[in-house]
Residue frames as qw, qx, qy, qz and C-alpha x, y, z in Angstrom:
[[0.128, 0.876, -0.025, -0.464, -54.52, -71.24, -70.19],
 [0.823, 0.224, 0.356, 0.382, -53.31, -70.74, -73.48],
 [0.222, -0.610, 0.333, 0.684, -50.10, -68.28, -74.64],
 [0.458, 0.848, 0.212, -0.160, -50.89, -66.55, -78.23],
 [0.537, -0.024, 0.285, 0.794, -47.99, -66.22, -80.94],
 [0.075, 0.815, 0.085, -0.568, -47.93, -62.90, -82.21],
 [0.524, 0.479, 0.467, 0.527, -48.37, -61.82, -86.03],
 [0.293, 0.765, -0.072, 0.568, -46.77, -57.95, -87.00],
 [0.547, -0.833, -0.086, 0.008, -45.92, -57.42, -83.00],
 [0.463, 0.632, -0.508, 0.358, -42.52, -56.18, -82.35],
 [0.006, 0.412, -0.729, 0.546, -40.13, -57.34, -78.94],
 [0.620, -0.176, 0.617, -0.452, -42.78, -60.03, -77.97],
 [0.120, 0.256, -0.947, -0.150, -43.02, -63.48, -78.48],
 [0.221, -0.419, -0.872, -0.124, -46.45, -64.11, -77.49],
 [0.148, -0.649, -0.345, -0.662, -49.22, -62.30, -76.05],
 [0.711, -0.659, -0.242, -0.044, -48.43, -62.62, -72.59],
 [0.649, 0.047, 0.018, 0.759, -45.05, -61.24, -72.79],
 [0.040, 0.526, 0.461, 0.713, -46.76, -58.51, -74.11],
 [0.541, -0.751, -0.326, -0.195, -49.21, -57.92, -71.06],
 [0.760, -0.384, -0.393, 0.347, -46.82, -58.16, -68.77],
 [0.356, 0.166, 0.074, 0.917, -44.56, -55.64, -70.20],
 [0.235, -0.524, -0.188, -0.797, -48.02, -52.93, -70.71],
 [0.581, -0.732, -0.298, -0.195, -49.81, -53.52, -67.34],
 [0.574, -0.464, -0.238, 0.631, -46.36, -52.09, -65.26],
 [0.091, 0.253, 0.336, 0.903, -46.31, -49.18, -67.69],
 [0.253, -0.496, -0.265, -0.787, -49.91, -48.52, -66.92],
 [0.619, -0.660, -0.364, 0.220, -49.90, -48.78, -63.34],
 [0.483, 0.106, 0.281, 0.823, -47.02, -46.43, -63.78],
 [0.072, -0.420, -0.379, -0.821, -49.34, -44.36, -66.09],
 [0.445, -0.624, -0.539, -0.351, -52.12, -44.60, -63.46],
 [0.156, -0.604, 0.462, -0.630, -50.21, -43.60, -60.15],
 [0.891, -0.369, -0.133, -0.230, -50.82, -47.35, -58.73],
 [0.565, -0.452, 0.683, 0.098, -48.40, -49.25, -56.59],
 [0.208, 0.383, -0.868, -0.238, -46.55, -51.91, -58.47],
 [0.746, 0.118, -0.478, -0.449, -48.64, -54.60, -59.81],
 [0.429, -0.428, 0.753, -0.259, -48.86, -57.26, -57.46],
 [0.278, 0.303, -0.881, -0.235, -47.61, -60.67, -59.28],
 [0.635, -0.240, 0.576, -0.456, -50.27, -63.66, -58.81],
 [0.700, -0.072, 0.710, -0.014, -50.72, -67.02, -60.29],
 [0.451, 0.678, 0.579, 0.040, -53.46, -66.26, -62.97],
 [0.409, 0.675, 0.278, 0.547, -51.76, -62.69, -63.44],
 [0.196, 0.063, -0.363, 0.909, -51.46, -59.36, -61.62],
 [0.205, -0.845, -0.493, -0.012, -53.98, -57.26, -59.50],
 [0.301, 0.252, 0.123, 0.912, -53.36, -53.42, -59.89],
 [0.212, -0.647, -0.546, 0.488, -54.68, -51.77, -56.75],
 [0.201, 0.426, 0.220, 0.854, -56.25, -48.03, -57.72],
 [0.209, -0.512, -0.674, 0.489, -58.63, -47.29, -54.99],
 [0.165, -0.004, -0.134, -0.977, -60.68, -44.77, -57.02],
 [0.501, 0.310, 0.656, -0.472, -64.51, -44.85, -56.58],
 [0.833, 0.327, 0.157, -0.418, -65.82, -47.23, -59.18],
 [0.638, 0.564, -0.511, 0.117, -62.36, -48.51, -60.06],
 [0.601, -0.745, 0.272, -0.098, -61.12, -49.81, -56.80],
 [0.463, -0.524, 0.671, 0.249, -58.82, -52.63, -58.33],
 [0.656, 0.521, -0.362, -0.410, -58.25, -54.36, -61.63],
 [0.722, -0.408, 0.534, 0.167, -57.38, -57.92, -62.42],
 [0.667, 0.647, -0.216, -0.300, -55.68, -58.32, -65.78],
 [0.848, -0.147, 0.500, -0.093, -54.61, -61.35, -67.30],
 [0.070, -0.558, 0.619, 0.548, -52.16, -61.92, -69.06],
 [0.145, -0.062, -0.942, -0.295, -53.75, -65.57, -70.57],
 [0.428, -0.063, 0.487, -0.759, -57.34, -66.38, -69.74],
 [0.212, -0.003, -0.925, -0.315, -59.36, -69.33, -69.78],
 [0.490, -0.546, -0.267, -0.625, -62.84, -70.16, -68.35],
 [0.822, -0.143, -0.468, 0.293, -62.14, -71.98, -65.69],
 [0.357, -0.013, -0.286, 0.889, -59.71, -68.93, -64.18],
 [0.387, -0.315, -0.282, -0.819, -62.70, -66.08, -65.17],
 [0.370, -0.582, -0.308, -0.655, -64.77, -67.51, -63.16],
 [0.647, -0.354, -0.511, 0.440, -63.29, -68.55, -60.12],
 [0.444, -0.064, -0.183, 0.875, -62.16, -65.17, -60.17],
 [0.236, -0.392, -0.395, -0.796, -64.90, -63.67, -60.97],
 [0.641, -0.465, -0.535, -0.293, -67.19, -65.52, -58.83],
 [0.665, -0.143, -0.517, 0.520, -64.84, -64.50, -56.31],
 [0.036, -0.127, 0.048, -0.990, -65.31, -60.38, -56.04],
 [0.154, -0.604, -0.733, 0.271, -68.39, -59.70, -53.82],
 [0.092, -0.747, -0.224, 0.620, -67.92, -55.79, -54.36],
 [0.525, 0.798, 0.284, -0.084, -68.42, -53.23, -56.75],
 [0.050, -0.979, 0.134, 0.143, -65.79, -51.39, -58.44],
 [0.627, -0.410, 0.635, 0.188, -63.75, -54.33, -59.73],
 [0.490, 0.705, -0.236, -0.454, -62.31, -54.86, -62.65],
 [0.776, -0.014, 0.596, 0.203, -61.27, -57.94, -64.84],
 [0.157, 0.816, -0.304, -0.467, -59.06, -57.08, -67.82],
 [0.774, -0.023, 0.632, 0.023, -58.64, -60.01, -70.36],
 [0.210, 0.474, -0.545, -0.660, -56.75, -60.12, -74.04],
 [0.312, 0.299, 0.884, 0.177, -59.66, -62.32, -75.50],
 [0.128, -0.381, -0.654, -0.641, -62.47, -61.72, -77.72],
 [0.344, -0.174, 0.281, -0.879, -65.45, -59.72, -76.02],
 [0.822, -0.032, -0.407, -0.397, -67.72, -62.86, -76.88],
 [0.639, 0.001, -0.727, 0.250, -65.52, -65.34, -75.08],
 [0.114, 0.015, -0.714, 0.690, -65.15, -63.35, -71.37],
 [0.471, -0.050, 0.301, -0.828, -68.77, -62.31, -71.33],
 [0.804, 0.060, -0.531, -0.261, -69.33, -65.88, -71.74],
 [0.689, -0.113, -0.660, 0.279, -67.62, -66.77, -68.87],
 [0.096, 0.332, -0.469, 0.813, -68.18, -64.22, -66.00],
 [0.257, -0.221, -0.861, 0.380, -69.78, -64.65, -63.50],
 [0.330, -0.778, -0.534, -0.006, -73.66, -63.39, -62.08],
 [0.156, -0.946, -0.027, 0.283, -73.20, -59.60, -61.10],
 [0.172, -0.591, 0.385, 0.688, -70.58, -58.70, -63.88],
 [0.475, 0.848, 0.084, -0.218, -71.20, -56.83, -67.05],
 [0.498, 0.305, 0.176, 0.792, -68.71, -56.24, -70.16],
 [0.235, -0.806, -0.240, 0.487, -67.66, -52.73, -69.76],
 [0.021, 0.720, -0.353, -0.597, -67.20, -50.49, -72.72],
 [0.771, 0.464, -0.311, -0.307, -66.59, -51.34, -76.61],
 [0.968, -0.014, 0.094, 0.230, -64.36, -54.32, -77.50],
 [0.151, 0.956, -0.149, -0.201, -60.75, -53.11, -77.57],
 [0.893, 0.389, -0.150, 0.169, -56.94, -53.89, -78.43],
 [0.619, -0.588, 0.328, 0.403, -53.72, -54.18, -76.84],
 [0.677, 0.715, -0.072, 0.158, -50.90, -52.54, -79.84],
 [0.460, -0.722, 0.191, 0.480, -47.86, -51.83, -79.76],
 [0.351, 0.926, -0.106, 0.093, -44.92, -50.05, -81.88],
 [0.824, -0.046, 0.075, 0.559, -41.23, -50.17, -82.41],
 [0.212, -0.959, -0.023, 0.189, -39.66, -46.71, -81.05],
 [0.582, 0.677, -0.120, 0.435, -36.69, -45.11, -83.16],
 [0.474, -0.836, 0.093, 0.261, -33.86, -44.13, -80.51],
 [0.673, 0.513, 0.159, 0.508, -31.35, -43.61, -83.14],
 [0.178, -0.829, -0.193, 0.493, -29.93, -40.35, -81.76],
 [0.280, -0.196, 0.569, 0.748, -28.00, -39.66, -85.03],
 [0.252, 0.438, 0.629, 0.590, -31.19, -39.22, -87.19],
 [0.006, 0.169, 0.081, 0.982, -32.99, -36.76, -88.40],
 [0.194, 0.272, 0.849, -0.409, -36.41, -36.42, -86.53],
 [0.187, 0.410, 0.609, 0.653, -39.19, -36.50, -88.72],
 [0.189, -0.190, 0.133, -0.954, -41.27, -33.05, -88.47],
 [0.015, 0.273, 0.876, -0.396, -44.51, -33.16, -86.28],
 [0.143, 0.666, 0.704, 0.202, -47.88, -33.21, -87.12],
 [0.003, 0.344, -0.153, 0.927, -49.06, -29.18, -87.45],
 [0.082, 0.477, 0.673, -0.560, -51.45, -27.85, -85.26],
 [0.221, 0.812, 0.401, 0.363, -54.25, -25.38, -87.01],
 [0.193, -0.675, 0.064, -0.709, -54.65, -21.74, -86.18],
 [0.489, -0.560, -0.017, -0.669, -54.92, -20.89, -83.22],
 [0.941, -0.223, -0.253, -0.034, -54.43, -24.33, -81.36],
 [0.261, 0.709, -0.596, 0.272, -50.63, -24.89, -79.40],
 [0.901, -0.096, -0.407, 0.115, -49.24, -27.87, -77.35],
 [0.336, -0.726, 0.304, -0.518, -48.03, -28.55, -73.88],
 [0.889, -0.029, -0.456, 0.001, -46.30, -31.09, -72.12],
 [0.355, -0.633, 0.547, -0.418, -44.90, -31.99, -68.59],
 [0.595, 0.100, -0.774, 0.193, -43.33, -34.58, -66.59],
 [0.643, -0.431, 0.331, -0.539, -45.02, -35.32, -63.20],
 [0.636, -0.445, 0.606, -0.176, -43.50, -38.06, -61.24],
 [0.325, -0.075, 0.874, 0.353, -41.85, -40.21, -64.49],
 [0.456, 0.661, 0.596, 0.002, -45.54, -39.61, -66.64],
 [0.118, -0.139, 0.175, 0.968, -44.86, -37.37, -69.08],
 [0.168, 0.546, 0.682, -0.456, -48.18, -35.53, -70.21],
 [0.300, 0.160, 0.619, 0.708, -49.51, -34.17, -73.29],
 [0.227, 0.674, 0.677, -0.187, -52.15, -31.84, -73.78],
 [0.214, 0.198, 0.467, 0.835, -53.76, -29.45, -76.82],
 [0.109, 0.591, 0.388, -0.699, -55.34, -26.43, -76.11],
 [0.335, 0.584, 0.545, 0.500, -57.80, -24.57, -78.60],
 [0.020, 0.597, 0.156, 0.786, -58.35, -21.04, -79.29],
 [0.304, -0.683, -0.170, -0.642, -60.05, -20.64, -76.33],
 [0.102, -0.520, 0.680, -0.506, -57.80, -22.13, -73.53],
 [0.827, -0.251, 0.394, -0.313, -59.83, -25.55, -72.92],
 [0.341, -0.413, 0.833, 0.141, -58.39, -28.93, -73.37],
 [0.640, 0.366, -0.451, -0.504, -59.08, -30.40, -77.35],
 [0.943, 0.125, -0.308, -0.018, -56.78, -33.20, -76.72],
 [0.459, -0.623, 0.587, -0.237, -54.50, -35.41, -74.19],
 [0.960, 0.049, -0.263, -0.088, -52.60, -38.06, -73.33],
 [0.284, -0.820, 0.485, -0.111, -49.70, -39.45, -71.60],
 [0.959, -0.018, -0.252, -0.127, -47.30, -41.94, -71.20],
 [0.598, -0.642, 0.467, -0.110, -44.64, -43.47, -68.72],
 [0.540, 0.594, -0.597, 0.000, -41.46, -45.53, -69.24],
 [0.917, -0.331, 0.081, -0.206, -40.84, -48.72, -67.65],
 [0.657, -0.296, 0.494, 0.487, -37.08, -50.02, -68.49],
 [0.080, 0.008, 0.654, 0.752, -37.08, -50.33, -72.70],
 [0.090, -0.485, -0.850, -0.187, -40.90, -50.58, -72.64],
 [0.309, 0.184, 0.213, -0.908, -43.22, -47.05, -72.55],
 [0.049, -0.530, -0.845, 0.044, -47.12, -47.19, -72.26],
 [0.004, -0.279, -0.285, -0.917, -49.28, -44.86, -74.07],
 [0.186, -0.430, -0.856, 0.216, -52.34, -44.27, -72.10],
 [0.004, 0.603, 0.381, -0.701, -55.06, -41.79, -71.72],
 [0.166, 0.063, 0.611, 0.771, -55.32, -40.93, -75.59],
 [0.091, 0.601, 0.656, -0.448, -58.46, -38.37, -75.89],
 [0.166, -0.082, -0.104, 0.977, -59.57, -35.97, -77.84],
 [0.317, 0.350, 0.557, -0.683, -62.56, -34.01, -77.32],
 [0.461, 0.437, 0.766, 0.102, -65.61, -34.69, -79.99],
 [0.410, 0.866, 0.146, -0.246, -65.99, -30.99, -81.17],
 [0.085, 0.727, -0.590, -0.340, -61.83, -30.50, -82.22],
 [0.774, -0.091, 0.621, 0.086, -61.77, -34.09, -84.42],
 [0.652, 0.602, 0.394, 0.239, -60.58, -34.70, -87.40],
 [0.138, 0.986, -0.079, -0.053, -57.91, -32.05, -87.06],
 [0.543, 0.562, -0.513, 0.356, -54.88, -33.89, -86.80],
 [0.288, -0.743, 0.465, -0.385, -54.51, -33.07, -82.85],
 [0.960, -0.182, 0.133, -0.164, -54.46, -36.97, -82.12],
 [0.866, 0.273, -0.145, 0.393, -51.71, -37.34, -84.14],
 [0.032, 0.764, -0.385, 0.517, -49.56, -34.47, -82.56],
 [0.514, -0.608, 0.341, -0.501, -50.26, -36.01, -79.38],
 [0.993, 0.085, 0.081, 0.031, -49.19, -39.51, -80.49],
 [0.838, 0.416, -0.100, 0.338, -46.25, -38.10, -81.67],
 [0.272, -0.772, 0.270, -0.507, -45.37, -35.98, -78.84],
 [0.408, -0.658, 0.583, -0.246, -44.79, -38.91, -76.79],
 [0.950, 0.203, 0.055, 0.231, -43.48, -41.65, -78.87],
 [0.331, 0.760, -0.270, 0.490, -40.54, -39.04, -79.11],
 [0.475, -0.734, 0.339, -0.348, -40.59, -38.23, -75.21],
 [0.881, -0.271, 0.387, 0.031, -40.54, -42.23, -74.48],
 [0.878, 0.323, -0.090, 0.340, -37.64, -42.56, -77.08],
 [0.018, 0.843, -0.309, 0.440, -36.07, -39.94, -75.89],
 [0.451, -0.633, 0.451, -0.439, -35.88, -41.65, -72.63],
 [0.128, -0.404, 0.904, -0.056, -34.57, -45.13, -73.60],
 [0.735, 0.187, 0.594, -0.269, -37.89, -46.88, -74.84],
 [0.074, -0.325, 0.822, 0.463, -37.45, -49.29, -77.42],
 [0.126, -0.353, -0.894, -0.246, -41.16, -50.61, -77.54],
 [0.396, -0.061, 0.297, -0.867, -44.56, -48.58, -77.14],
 [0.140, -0.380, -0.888, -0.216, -47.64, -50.39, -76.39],
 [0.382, -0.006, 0.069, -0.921, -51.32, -48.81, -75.67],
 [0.302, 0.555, 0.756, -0.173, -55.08, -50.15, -74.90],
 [0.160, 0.017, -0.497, -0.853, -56.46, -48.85, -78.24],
 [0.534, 0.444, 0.465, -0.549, -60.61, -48.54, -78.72],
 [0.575, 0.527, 0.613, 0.126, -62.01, -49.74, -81.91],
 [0.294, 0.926, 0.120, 0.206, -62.09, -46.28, -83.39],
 [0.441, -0.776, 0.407, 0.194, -58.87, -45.61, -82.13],
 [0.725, -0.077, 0.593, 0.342, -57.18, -48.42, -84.00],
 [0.505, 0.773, 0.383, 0.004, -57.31, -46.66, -86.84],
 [0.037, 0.989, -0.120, 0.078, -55.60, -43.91, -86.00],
 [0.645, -0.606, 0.459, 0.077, -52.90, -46.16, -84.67],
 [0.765, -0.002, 0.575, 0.289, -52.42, -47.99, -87.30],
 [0.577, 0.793, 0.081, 0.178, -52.11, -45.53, -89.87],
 [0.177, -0.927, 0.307, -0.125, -49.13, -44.22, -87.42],
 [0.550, 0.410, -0.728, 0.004, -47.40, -47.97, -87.73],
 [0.510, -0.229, 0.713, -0.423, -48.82, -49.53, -84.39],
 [0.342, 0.082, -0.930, -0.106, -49.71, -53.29, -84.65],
 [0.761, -0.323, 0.035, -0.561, -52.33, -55.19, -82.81],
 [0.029, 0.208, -0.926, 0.313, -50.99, -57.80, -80.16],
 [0.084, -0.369, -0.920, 0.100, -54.40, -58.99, -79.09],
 [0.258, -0.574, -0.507, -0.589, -57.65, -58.41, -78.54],
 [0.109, 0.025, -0.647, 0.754, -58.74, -56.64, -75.30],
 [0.472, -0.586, -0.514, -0.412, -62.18, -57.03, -73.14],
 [0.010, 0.340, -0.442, 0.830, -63.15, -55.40, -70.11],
 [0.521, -0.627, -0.567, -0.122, -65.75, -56.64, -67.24],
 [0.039, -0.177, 0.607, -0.774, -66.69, -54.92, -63.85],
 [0.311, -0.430, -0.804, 0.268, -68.34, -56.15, -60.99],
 [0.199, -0.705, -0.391, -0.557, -71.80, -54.13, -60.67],
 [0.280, -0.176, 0.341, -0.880, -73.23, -53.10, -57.72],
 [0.009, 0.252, 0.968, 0.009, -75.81, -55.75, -56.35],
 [0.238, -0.465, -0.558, -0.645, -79.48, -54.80, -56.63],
 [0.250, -0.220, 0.322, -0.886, -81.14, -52.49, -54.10],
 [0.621, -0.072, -0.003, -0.780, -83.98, -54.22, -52.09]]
């Protein structure tokens, strides 16, 4: 395996520093047990149906990929890797797919300054109004529209110095209004508030965008596989 220096990243030294830090954050974020530490990386037990468990790697090489791969016999597994989308779906194994677009691991240096002045938050439109709660350490974000349903969401969860943005959503008819950014800035605040010094997030292609106009960085690239479902018959 090989460990990635980081260019514009803040508080990490390589790209596996990095991981480590965001995959307790989003177990955390996800209501899983604590990440359970293994050689190659961590496995991040969720027992939802079609998610049952994730492995996610900090480093990855072929060689790991497919032992591991070739190891999962059941659906609902997941294999989480900060390479190019070309490279893992080169190496997985026979019954696993890439899953989803090609994305990015980012992250962000978090103002806890309590002396300054905080800059003002994005507006909502008309008509639109924001909500947020804490449920077991997650704090939660969500923007209602005019008509009481849910535009836009997100949450995120504090680990020591280190908060994880996660869930970032907003619905396809209310875009292009800003609400992303409210909700970005809703809890970068929260997690400074509470003592984080570094945000990171899984960011989608079209996502990055938004992130980076908001000063997030890109730490690596991020690909997703899951173990199908063998063929009926």
């Amino acid at each position: 395996m090989t460990t990635t220096a980081l260019e514009g990243a803040v508080h990490f030294t390589n790209t596996s520093e990095a991981v480590r830090a965001w995959v307790h954050g989003w177990a955390l974020s996800r209501g899983a047990v604590e990440p359970a530490a293994l050689p190659w990386g961590f496995t991040v037990s969720l027992g939802l149906p079609g998610h049952v468990m994730s492995h996610v790697l900090p480093t990855a090489d072929e060689a790991t990929v497919r032992e591991l791969t070739g190891g999962a016999t059941g659906p609902g597994v997941w294999l989480k890797a900060f390479v190019p989308a070309e490279s893992l779906a080169s190496w997985i194994a026979p019954g696993w797919s890439l899953s989803g677009a090609p994305g990015f691991l980012m992250s962000i240096a978090l103002d806890t300054n309590s002396a300054r002045t905080p800059a003002p938050p994005p507006c909502l439109p008309r008509g639109y109004r924001l909500r947020t709660w804490t449920d077991s350490g997650v704090v939660h974000a969500r923007v209602h529209a005019p008509d009481g349903t849910v535009a836009a969401r997100g949450q995120t969860s504090v680990d020591g110095t280190t908060a994880v943005v996660d869930k970032i959503e907003t619905h396809s008819a209310h875009r292009r209004r800003g609400l992303g950014r409210v909700i970005m800035h809703t809890l970068v605040d929260a997690a400074a508030e509470r003592g984080a010094t570094v945000g990171l997030l899984a960011s989608t292609a079209e996502g990055r965008f938004l992130y980076e106009a908001t000063g997030w960085h890109v730490v690596a690239p991020l690909a997703n596989a899951l173990r199908v479902p063998d063929p009926v018959g």
